[in-house]
Structure formats: structure tokens, C-alpha cells
N, CA, C and O atoms as a GROMACS GRO file, in nm:
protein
  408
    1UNK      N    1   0.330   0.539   1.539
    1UNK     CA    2   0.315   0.478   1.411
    1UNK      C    3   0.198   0.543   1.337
    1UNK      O    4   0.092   0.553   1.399
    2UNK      N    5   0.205   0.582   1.232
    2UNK     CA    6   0.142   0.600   1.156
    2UNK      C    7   0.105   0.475   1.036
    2UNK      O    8   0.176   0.389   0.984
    3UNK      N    9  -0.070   0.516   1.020
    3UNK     CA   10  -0.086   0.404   0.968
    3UNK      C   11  -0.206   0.467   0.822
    3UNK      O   12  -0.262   0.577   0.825
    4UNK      N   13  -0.220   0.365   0.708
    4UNK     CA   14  -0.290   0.435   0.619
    4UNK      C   15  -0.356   0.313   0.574
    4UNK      O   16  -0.317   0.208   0.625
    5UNK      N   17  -0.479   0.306   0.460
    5UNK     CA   18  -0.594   0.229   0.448
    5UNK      C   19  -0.623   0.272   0.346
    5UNK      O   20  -0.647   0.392   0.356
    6UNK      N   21  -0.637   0.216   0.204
    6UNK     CA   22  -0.616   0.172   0.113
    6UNK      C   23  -0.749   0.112   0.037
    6UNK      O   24  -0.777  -0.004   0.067
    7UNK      N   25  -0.847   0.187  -0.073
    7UNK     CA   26  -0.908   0.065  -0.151
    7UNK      C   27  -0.856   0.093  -0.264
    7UNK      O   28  -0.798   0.196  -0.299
    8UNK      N   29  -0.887  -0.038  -0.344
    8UNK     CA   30  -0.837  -0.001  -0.476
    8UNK      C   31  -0.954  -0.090  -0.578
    8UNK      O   32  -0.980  -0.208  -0.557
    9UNK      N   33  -0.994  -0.039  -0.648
    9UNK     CA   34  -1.132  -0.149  -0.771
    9UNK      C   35  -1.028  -0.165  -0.847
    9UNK      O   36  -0.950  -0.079  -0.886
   10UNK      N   37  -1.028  -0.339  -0.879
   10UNK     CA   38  -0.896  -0.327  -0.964
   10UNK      C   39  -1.004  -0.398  -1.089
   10UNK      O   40  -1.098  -0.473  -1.060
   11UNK      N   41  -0.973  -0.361  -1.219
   11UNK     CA   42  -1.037  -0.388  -1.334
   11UNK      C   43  -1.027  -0.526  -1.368
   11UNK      O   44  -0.922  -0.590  -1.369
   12UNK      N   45  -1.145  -0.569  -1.398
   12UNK     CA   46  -1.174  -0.730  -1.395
   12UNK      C   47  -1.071  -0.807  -1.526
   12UNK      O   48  -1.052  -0.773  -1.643
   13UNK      N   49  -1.019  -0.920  -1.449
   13UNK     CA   50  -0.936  -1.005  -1.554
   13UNK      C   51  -0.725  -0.915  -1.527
   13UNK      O   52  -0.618  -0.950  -1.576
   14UNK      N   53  -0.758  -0.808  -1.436
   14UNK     CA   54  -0.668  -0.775  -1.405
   14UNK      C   55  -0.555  -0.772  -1.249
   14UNK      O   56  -0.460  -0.705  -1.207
   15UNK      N   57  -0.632  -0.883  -1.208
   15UNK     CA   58  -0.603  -0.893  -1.060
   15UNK      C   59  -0.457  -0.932  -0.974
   15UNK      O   60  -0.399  -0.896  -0.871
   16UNK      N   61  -0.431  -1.055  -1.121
   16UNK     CA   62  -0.274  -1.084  -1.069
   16UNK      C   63  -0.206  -0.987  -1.101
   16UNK      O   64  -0.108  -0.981  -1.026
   17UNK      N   65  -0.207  -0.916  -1.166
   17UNK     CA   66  -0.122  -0.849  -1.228
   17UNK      C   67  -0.102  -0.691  -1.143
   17UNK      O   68  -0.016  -0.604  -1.160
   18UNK      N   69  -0.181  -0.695  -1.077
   18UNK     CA   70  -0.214  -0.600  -0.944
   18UNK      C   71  -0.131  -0.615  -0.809
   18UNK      O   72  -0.055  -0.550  -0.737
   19UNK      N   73  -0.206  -0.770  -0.821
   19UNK     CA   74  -0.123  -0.796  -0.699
   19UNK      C   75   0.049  -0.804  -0.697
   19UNK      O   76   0.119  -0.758  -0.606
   20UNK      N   77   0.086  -0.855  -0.788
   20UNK     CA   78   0.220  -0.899  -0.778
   20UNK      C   79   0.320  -0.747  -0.760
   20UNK      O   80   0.422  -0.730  -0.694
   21UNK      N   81   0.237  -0.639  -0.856
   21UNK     CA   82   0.322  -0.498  -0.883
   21UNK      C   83   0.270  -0.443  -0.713
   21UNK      O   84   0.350  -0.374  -0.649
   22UNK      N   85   0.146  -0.476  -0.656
   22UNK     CA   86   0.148  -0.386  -0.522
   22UNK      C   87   0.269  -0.462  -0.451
   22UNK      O   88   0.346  -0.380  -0.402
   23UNK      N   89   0.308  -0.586  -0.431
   23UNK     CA   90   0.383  -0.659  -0.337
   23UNK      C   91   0.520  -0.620  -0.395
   23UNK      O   92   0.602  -0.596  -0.306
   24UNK      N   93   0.564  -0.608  -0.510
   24UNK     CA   94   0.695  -0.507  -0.593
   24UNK      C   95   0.674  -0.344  -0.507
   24UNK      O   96   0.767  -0.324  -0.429
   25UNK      N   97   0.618  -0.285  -0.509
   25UNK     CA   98   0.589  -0.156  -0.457
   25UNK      C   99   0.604  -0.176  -0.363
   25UNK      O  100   0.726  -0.190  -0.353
   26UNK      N  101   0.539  -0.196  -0.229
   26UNK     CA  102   0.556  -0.260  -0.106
   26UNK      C  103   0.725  -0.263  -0.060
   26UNK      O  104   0.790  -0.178   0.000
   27UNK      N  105   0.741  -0.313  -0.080
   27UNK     CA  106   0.913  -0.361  -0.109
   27UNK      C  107   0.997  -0.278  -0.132
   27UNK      O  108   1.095  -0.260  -0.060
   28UNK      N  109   0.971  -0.214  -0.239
   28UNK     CA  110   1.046  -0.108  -0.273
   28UNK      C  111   1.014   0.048  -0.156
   28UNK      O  112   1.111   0.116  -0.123
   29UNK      N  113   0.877   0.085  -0.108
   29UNK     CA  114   0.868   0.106  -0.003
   29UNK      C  115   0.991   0.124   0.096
   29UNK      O  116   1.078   0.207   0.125
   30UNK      N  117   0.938  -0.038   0.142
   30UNK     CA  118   1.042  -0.059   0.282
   30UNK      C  119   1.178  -0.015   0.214
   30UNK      O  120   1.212   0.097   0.251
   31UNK      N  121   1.270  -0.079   0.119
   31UNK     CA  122   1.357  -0.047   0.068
   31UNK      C  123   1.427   0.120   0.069
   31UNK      O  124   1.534   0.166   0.110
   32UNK      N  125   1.315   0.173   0.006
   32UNK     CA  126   1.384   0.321  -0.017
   32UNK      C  127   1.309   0.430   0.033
   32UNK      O  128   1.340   0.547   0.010
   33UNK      N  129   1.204   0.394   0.107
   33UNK     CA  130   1.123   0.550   0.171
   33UNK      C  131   1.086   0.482   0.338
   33UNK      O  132   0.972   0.493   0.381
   34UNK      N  133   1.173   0.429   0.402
   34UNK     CA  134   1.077   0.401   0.542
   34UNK      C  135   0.959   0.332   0.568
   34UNK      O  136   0.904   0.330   0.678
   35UNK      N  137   0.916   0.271   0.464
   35UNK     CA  138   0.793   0.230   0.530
   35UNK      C  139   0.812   0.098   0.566
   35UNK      O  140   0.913   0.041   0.525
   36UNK      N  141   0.712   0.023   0.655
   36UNK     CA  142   0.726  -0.058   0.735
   36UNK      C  143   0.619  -0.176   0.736
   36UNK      O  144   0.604  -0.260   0.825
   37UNK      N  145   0.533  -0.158   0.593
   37UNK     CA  146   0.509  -0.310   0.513
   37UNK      C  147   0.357  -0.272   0.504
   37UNK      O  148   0.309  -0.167   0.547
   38UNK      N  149   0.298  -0.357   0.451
   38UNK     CA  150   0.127  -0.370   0.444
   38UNK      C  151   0.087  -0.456   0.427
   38UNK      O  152   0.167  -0.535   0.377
   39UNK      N  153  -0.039  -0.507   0.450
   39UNK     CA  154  -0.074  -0.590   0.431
   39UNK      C  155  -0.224  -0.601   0.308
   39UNK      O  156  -0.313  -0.516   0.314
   40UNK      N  157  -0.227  -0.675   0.242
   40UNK     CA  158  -0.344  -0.683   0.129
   40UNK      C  159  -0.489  -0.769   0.173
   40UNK      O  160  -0.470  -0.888   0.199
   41UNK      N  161  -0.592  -0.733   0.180
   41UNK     CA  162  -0.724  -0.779   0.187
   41UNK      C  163  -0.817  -0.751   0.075
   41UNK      O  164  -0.822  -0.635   0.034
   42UNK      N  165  -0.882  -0.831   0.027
   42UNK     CA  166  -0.990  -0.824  -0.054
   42UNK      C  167  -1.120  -0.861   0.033
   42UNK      O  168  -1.137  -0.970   0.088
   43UNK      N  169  -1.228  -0.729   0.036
   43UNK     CA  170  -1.364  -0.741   0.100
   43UNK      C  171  -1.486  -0.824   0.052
   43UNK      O  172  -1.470  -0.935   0.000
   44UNK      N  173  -1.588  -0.779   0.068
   44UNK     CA  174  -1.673  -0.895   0.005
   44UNK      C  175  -1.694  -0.872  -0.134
   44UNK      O  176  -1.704  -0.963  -0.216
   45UNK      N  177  -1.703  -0.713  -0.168
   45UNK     CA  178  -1.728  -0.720  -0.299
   45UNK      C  179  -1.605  -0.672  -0.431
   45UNK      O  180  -1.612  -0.591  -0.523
   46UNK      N  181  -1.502  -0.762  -0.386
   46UNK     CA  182  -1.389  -0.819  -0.470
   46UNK      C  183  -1.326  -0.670  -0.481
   46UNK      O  184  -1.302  -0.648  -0.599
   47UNK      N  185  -1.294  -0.564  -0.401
   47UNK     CA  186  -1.201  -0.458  -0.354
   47UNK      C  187  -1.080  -0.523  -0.291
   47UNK      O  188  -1.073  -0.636  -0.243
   48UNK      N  189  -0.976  -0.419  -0.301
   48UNK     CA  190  -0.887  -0.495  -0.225
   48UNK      C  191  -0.844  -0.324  -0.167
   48UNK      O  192  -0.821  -0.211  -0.208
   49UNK      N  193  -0.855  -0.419  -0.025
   49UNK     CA  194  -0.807  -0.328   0.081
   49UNK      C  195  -0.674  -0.349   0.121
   49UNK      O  196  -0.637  -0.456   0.170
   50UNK      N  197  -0.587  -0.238   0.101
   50UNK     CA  198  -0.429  -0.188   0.210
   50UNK      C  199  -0.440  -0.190   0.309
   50UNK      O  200  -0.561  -0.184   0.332
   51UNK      N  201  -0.372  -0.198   0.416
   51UNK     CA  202  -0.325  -0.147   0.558
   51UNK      C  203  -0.148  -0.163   0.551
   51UNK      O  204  -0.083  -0.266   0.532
   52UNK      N  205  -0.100  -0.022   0.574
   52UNK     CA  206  -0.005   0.008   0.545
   52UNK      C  207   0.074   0.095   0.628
   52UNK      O  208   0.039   0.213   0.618
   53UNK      N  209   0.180   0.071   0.717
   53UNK     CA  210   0.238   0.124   0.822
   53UNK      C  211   0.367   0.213   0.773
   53UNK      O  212   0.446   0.181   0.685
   54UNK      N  213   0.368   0.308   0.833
   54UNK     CA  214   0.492   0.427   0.841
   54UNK      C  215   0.502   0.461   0.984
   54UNK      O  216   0.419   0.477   1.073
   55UNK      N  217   0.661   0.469   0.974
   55UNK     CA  218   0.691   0.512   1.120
   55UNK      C  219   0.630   0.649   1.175
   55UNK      O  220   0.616   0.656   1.297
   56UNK      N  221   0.588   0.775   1.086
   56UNK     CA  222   0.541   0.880   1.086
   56UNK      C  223   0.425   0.908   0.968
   56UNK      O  224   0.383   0.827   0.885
   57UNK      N  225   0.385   1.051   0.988
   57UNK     CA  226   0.282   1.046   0.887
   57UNK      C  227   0.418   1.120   0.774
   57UNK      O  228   0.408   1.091   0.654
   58UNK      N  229   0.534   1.209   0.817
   58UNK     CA  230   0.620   1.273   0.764
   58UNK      C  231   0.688   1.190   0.627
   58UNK      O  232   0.717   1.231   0.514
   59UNK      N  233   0.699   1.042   0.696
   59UNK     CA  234   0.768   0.929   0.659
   59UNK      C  235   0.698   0.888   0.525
   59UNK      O  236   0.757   0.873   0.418
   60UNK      N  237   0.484   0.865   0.562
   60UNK     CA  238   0.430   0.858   0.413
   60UNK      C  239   0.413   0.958   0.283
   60UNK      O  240   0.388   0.931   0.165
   61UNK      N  241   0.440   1.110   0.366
   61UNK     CA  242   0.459   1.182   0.264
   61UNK      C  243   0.523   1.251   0.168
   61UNK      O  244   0.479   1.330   0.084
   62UNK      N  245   0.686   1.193   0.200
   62UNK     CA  246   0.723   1.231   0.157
   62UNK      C  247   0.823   1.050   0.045
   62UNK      O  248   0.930   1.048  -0.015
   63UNK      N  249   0.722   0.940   0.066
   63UNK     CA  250   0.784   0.834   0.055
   63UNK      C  251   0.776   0.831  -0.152
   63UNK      O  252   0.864   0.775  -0.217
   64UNK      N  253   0.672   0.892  -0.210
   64UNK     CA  254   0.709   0.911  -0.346
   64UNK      C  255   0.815   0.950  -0.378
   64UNK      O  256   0.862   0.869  -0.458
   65UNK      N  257   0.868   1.014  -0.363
   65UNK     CA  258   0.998   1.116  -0.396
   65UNK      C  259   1.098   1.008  -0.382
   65UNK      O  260   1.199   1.007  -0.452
   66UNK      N  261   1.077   0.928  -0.305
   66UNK     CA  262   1.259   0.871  -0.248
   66UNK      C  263   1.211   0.773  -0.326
   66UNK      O  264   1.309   0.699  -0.325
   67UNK      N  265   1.139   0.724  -0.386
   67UNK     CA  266   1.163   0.574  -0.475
   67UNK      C  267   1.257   0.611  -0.600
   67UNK      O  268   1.284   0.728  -0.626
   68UNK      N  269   1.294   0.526  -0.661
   68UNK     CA  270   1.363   0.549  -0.753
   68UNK      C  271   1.254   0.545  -0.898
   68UNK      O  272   1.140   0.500  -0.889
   69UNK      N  273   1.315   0.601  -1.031
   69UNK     CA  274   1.230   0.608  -1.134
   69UNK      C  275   1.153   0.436  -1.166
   69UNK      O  276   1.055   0.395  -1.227
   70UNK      N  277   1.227   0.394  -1.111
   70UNK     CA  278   1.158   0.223  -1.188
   70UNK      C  279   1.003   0.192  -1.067
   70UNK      O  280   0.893   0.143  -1.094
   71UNK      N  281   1.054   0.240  -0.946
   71UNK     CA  282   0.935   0.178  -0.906
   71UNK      C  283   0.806   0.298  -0.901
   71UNK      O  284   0.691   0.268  -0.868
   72UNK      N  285   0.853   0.452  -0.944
   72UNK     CA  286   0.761   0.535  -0.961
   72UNK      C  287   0.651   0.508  -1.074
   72UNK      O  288   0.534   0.544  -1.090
   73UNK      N  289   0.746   0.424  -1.148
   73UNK     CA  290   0.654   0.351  -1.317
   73UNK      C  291   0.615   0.248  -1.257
   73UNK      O  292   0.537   0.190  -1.333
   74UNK      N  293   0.625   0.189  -1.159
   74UNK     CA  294   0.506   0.044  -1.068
   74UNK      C  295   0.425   0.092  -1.045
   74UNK      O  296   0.318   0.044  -1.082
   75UNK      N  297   0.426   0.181  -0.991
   75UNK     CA  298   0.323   0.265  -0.893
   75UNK      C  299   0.201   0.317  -0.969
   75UNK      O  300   0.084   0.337  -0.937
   76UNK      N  301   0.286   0.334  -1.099
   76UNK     CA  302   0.186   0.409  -1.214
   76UNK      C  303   0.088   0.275  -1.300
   76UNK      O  304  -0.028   0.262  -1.339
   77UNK      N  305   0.193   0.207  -1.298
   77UNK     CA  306   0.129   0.059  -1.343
   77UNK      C  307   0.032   0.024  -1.294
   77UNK      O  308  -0.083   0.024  -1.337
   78UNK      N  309   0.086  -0.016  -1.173
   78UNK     CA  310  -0.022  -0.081  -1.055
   78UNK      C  311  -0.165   0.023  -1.048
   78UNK      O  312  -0.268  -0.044  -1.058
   79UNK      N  313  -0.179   0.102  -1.040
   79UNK     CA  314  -0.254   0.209  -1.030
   79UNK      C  315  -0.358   0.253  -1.222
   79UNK      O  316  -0.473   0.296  -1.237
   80UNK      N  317  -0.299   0.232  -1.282
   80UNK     CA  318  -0.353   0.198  -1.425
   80UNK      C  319  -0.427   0.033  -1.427
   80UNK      O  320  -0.505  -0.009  -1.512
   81UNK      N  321  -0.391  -0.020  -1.342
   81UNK     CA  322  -0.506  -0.118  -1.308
   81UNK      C  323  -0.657  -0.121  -1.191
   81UNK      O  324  -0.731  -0.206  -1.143
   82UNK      N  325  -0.645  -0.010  -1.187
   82UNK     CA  326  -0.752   0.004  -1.104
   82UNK      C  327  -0.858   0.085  -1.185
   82UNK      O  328  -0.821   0.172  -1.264
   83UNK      N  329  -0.973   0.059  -1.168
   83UNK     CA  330  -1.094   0.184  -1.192
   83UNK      C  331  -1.115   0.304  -1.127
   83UNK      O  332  -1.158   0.403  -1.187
   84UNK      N  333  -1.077   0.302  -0.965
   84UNK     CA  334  -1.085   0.372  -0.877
   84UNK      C  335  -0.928   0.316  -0.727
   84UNK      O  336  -0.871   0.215  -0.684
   85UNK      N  337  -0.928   0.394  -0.718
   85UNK     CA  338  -0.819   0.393  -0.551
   85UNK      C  339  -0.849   0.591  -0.520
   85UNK      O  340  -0.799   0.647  -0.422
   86UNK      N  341  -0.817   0.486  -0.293
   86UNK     CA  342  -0.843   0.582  -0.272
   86UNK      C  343  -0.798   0.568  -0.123
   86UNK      O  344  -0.759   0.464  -0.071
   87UNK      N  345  -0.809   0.681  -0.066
   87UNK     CA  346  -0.710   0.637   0.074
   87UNK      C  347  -0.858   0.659   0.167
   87UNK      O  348  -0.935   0.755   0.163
   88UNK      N  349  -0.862   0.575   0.224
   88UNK     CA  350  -0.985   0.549   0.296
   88UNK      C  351  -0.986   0.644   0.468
   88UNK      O  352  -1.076   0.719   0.506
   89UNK      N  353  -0.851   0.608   0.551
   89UNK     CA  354  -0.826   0.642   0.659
   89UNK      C  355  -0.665   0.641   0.645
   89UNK      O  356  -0.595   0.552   0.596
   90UNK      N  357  -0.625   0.768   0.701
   90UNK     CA  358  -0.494   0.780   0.770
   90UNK      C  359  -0.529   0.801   0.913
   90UNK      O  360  -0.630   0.853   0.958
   91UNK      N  361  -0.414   0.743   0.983
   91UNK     CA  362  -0.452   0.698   1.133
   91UNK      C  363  -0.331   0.755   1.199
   91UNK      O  364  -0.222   0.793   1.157
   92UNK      N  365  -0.394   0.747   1.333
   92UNK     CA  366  -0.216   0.712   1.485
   92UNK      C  367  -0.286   0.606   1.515
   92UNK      O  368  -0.406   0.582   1.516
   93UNK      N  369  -0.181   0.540   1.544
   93UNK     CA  370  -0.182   0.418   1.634
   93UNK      C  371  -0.191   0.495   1.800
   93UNK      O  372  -0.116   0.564   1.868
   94UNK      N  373  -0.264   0.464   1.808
   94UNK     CA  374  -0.288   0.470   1.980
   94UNK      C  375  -0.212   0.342   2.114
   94UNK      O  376  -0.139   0.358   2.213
   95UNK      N  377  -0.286   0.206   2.040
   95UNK     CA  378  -0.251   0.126   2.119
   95UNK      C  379  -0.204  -0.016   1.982
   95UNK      O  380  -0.244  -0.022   1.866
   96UNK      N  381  -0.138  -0.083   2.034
   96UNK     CA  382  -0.108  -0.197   1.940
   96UNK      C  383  -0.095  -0.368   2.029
   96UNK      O  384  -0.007  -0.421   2.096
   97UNK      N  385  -0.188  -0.396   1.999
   97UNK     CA  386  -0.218  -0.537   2.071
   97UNK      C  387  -0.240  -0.667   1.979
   97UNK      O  388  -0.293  -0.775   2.005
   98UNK      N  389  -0.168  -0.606   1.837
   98UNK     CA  390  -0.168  -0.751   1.752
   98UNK      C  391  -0.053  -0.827   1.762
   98UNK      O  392   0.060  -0.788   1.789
   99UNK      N  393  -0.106  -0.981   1.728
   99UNK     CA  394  -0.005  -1.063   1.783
   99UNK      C  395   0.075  -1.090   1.645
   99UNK      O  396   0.028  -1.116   1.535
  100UNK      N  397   0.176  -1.081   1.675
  100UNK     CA  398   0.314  -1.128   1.555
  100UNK      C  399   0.307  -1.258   1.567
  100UNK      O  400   0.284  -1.309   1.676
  101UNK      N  401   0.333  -1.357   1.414
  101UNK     CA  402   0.386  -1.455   1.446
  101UNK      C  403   0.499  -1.482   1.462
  101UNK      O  404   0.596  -1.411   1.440
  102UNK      N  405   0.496  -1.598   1.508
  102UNK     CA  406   0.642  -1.691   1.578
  102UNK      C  407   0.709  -1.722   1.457
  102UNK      O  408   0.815  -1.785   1.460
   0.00000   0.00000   0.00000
């Protein structure tokens, strides 16, 4: 598994409007390029951090291309709400010992 890490400064008074288009993106993701979901965190000083799984690293790079034009304009959206994004860590999973819920 390949895995990737995510900040994004999203511009103040603009937050829902962030969130809802990353969780649209997300989706569309899994949908049409392989990927295999993320999850959203905001740190202490009101960043919001990705963690974002692909079956390969092959899988995240080439996952722009396979979206279709509508969610390439999310992407652009979502991303026009930020001040800054930036990919913090791309990873391997080595070992995986988190628990799923029931």
C-alpha cells in the first residue's frame, strides 16, 4: 500500500466549502482512479491534514488523468481554496495494525 499525507491552509471563512469538495474528490478518487479513501484531520493550528491510501504509488500517479473533466474542476476548486497545499510524506506501508470498525 501506498500511502500519501496531505496539508492544506484553507482560507479563512472558507472551510465548509473545502471540506465538502475534498469528500466529492475523495469519491470520485475511489470511483475512477483506484484509490482507496482518506481520511481528513485538522491540527492544532486549524490546517487540515490528508491521509490518503493507494494500492501503489503507480496507482497515485497516474490517478489525475483518469478522473473525468467535472471532478478535475473539484480538484481545481477545492485547491483555489487553499493559501498553500502540499504533500507532506509519500510512504510504504510496512506494517498495518489499525483497527477497522465493526
Amino acid at each position: 500500500m501506498f500511502i500519501v499525507i496531505y496539508r492544506f491552509e484553507v482560507v479563512q471563512g472558507l472551510a465548509k466549502e473545502f471540506e465538502q469538495e475534498w469528500e466529492e474528490l475523495t469519491f470520485a478518487f475511489i470511483n475512477y482512479a483506484n484509490g482507496l479513501g482518506s481520511r481528513l484531520h485538522k491540527d492544532a493550528h486549524e490546517n487540515y491534514i490528508a491521509y490518503a491510501q493507494w494500492p501503489d504509488e503507480r496507482s497515485w500517479n497516474e490517478a489525475g488523468a483518469k478522473l473525468p473533466e467535472s471532478a478535475q474542476k473539484l480538484s481545481a476548486q477545492m485547491r483555489s481554496r487553499c493559501s498553500k497545499f502540499e504533500v507532506l510524506h509519500t510512504l510504504y506501508e510496512v506494517k498495518n495494525l489499525l483497527k477497522t470498525e465493526n
